[in-house]
C-alpha positions as protocol buffer text, in pm:
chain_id: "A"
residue {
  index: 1
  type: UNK
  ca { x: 3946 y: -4639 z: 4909 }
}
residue {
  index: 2
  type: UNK
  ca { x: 3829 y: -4413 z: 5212 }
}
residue {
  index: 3
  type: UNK
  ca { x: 3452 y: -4331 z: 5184 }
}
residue {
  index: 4
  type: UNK
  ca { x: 3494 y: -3969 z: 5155 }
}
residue {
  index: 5
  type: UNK
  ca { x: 3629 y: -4020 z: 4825 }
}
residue {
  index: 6
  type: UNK
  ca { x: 3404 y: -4184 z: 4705 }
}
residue {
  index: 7
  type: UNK
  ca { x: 3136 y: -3951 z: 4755 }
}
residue {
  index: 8
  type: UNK
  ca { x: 3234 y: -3630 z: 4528 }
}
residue {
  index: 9
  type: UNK
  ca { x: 3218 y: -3927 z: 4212 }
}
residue {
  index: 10
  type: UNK
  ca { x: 2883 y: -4029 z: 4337 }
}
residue {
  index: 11
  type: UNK
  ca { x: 2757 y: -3694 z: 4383 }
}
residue {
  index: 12
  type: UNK
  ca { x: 2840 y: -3584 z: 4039 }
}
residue {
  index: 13
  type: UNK
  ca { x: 2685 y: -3923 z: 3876 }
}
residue {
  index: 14
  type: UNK
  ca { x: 2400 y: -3833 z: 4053 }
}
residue {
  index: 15
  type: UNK
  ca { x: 2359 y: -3456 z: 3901 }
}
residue {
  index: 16
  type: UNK
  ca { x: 2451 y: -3540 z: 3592 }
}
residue {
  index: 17
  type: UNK
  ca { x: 2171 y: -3825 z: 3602 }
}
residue {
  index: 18
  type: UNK
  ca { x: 1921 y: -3631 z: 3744 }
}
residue {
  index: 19
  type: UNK
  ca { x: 2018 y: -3335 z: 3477 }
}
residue {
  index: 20
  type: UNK
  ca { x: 1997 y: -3575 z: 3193 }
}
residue {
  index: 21
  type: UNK
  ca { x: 1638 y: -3735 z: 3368 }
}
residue {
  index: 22
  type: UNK
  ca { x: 1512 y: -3348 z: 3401 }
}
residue {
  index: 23
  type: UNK
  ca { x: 1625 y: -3261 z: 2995 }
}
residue {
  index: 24
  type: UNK
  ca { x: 1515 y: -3631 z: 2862 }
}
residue {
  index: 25
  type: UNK
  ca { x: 1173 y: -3530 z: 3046 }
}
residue {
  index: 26
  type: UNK
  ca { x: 1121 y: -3193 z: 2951 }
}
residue {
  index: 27
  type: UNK
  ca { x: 1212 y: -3278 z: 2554 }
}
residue {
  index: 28
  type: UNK
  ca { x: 962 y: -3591 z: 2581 }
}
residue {
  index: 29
  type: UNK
  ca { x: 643 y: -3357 z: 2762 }
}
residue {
  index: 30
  type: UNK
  ca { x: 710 y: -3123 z: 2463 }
}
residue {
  index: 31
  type: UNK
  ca { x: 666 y: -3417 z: 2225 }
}
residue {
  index: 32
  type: UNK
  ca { x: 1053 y: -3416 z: 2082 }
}
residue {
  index: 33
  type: UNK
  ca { x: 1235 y: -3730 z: 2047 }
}
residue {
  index: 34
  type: UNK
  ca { x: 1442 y: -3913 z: 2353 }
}
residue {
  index: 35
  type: UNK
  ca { x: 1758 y: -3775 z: 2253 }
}
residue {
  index: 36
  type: UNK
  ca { x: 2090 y: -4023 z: 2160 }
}
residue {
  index: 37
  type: UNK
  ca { x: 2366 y: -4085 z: 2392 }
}
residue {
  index: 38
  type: UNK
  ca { x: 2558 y: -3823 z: 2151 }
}
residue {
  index: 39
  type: UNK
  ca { x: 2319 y: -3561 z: 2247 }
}
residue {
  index: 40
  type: UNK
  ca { x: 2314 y: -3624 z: 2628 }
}
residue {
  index: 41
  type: UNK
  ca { x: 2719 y: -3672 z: 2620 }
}
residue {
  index: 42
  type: UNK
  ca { x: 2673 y: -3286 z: 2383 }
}
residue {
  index: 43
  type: UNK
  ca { x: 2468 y: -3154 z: 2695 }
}
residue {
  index: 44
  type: UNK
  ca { x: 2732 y: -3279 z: 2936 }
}
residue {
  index: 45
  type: UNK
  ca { x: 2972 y: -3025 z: 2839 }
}
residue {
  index: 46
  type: UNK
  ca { x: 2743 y: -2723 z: 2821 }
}
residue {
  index: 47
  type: UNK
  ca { x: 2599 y: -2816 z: 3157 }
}
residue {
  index: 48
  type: UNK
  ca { x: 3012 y: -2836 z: 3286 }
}
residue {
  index: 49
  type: UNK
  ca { x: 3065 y: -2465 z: 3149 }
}
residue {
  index: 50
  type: UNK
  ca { x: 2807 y: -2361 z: 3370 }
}
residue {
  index: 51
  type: UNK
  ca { x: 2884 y: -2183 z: 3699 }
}
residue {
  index: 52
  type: UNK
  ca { x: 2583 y: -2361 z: 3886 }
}
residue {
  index: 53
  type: UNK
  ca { x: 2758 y: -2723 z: 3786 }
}
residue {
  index: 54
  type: UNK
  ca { x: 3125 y: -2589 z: 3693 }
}
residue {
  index: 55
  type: UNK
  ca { x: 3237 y: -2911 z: 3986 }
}
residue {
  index: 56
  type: UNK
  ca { x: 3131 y: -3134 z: 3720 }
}
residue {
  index: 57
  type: UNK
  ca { x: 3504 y: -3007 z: 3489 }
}
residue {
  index: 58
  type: UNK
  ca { x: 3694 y: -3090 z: 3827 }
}
């Protein structure tokens, strides 16, 4: 598989990590609970509908 495409599937794991790291982080410092896999997987599809992160539906 040729590097290049490899990197748009990296990219996204990374935002989507470092989305779910930012939320996780922010609920946590405003003493909520560390949310479920459900809720992170529930934010995943809001972020998607997003124009900023729309590449994440592609």
């Amino acid at each position: 598989m040729p590097v290049a495409r490899l990197t748009s599937p990296c990219g996204c794991a990374r935002s989507v990590w470092n989305h779910g790291l930012e939320e996780t982080t922010r609920i946590l410092e405003s003493g909520g609970k560390l949310p479920s896999a459900f809720e992170l997987n529930r934010m995943l599809t809001v972020w998607k509908k997003t124009p900023e992160l729309a590449y994440l539906g592609q």
